[in-house]
VOKE-189512 format. One record per atom (N, C-alpha, C): x, z, y. Coordinates in steps of 0.1 Angstrom, whole numbers, plus 2048, in hexadecimal, padded with zeros to 3 digits. Each point is the difference from the previous one (the first is absolute). Layout:
% residues N
XZY
...
***
This chain:
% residues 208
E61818B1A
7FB80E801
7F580080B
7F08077F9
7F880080D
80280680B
7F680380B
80280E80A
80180C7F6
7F48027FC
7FE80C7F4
80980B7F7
8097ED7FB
80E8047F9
80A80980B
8037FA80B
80A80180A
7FC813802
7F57FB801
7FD813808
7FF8097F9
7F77FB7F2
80C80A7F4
80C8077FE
80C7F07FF
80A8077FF
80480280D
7FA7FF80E
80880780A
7FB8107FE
7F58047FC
7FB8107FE
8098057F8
8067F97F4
8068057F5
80F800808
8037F9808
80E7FE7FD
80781080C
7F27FC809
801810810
80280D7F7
7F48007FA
80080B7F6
80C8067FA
8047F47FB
80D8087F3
80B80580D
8077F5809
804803809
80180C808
7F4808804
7FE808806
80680D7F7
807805809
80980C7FA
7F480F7FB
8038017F3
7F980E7FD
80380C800
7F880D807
80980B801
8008087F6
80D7FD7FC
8008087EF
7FC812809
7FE8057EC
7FE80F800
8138057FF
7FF80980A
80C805800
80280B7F5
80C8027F9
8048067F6
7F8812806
7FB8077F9
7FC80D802
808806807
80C8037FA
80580B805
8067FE811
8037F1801
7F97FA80F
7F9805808
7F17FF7F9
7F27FF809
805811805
8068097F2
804810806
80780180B
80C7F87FD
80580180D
7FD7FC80D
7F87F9804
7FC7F9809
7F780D805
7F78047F8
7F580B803
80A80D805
80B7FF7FB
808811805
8047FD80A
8067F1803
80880080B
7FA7FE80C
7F27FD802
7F67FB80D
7F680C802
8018067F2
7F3807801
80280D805
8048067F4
80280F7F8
80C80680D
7FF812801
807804809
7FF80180E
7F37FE7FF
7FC80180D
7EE7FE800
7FC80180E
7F4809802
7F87F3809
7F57FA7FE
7FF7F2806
7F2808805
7FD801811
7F5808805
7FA7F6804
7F37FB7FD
7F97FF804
7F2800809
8007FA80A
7F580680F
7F67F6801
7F48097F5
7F47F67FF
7F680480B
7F77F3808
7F880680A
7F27F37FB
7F68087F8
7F47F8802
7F580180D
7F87F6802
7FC7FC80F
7F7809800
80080880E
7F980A806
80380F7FD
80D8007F3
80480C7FB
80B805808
80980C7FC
807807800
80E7F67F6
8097FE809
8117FC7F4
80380B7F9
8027FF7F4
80480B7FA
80E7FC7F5
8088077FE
8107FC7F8
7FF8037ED
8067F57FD
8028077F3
80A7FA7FD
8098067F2
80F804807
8027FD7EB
8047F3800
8047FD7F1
80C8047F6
8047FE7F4
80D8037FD
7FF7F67F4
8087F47FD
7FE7FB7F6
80B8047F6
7FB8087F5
80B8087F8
8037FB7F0
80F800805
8027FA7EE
7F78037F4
7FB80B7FF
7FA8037F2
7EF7FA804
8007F480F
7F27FD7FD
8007F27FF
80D7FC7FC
8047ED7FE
7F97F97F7
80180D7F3
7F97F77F3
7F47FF803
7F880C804
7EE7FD802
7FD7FA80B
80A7FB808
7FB7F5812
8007F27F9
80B8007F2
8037F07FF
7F88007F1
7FB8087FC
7F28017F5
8098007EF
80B807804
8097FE7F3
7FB8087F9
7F98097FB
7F78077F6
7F57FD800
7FB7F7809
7EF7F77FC
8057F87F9
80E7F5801
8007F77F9
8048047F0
80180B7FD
8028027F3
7FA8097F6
7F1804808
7FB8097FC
7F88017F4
7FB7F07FE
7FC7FB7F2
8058007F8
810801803
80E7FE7F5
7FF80A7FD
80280A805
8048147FB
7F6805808
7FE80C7F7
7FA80B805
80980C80B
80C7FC7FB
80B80D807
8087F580C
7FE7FC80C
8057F9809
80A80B805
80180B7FC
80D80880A
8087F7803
8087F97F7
8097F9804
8007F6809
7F17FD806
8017F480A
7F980780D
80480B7FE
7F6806810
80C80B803
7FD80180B
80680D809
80F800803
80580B7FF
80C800800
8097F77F0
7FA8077F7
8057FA7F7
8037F1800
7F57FD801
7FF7EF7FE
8077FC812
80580880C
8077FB80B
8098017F3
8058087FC
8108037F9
8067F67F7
7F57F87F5
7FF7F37FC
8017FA802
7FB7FA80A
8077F480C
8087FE805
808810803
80D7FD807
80D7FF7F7
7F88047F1
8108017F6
7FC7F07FA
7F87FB802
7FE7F17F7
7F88027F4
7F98107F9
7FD7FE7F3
7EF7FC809
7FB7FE805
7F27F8808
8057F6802
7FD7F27FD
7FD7F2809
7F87F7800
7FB7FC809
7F57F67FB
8017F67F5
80A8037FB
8057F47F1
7F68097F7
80280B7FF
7F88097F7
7F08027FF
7FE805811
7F27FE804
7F97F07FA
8067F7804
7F77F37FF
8027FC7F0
8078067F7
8057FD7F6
7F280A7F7
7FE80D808
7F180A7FA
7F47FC802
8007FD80E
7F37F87FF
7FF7F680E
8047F57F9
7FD7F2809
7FA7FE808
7EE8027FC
7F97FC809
7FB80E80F
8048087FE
800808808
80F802805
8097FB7F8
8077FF811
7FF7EF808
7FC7F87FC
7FB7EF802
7F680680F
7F680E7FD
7FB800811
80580C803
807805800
80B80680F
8077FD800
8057F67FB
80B7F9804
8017FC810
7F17F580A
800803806
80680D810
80280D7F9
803807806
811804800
8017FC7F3
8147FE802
8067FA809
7F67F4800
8077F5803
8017FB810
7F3810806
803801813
80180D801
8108037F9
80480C807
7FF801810
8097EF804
80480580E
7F37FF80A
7F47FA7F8
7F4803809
7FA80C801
8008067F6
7FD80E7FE
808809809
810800805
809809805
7FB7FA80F
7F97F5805
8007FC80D
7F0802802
7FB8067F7
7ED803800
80380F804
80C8057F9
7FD813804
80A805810
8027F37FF
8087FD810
7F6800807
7FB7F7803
7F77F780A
7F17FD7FC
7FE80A7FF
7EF7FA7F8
7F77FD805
7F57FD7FD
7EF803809
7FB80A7F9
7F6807801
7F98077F7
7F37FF802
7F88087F5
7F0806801
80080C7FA
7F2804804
80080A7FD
7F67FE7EF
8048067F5
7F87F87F5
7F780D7FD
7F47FC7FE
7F47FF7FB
7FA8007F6
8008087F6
7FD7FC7F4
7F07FE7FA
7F8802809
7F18007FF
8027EF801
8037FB806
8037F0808
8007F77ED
8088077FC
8097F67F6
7FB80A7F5
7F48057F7
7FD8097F4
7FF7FB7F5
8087F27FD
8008017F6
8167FC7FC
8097FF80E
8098067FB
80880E7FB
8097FE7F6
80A809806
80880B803
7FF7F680E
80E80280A
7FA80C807
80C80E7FC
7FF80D80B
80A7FE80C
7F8804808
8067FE80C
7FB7FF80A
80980780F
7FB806809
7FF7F780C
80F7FD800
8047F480A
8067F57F5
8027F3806
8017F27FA
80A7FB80C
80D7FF7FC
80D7FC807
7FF7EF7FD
7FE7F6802
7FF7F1801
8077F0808
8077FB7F8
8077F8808
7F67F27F5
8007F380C
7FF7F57F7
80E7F6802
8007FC7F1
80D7F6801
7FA7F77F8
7FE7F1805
7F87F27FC
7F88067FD
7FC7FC7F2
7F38017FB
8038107FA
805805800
8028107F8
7FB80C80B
7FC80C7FC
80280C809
80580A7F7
807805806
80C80C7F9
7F380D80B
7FC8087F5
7FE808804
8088117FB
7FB80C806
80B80D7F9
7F6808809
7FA8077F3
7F880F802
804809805
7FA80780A
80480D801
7F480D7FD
8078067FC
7F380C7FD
80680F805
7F5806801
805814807
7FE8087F5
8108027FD
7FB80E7F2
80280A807
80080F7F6
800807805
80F805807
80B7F57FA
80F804807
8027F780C
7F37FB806
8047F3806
7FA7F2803
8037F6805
8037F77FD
8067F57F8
7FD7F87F9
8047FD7F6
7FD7F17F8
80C7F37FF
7FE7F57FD
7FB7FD7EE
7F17FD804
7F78037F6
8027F47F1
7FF7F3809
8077F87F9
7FF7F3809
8057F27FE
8057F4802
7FC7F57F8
7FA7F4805
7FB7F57FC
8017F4805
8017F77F9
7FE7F1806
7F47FC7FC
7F77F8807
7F47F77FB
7FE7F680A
7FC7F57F9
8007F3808
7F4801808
8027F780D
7F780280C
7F37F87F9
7F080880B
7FA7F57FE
7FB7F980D
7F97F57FD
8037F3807
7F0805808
7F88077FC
7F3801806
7FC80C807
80B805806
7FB812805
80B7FD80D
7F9805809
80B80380D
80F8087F9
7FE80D7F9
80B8067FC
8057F77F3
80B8037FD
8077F47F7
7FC80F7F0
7FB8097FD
8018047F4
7F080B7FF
7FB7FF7F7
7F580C801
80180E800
80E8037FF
80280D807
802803810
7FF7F2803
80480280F
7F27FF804
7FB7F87FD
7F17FB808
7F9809801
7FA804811
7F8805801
80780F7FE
80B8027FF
80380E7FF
804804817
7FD80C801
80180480C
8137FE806
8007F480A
80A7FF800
80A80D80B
80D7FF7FA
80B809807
80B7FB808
80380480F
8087FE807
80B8037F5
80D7F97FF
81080A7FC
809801807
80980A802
80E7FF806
8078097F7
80A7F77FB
80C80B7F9
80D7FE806
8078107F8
80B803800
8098057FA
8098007FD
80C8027F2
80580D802
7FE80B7FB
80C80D805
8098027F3
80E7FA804
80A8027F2
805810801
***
């Protein structure tokens, strides 16, 4: 066997090796999101340079699980009537077992093939609304996404960034939605939502 051969199967052999992090069963990823998240009030104390700190004060609420983890985007091609995969209803789904990703991926494959991604870092996502960095986003910057949004909550983990919208409605504050996308290799910021967006001091805190 040449060198060539050798480093082949040593790539092939690390690879298989290397443990994968499966997608956790749905009603899982639910519980995970009620038990870290939901129930409480996560304030955050944004202070951009030369400005005034000012607070804003989250609630991540069961009837906004299915549209944070894009469970009525991924099936919107399938049906016209998604009630069942949004809101309360579709929280209600998930928790009696008639929702699972057996079903979802079984409607439409290739749309859940990319958010899958996002199942599959819950716990980055629960340690991003913990501990974040932020910016402040910009939407003149980036006109030809999108993404609404006020503030940009952001953690990087290896090559990924878990990011989670926030936007101001009129009841509030409010987690607009959540993303993974792979870093790039040619920008100081690791994602083009980040780049170049006005950056923000954070400090949070948990009020149960």
């Amino acid at each position: 066997m040449n060198m060539k051969s050798v480093v082949r199967w040593l790539r092939k052999t690390v690879c298989f090796m290397l443990p994968r992090k499966n997608v956790p069963m749905l009603s899982g990823l639910a519980k995970r999101y009620e038990d870290e998240l939901c129930d409480r009030t996560f304030v955050y104390t944004f202070q951009e340079s030369n400005k005034e700190p000012f607070k804003v004060h989250v609630e991540f609420e069961r009837s906004g699980f299915c549209h944070l983890f894009s469970i009525g985007s991924l099936v919107k091609k399938m049906t016209k009537d998604t009630s069942e995969f949004s809101g309360m209803k579709g929280w209600k789904n998930i928790k009696n077992g008639t929702l699972t990703f057996g079903k979802l991926s079984r409607l439409s494959p290739d749309e859940f093939k990319y958010y899958e991604p996002e199942y599959r870092m819950i716990e980055e996502m629960i340690e991003t609304a913990r501990k974040p960095n932020a910016v402040r986003f910009i939407k003149s910057k980036l006109p030809d996404s999108r993404l609404q949004a006020d503030i940009l909550l952001w953690r990087t983990f290896e090559d990924k960034t878990v990011h989670i919208a926030l936007s101001k409605g009129k009841d509030g504050w409010f987690a607009r939605s959540y993303f993974v996308r792979d870093n790039a290799r040619d920008k100081q910021y690791p994602t083009k939502y980040i780049y170049g967006m006005p950056v923000l001091k954070v400090r949070t805190s948990v009020k149960y």
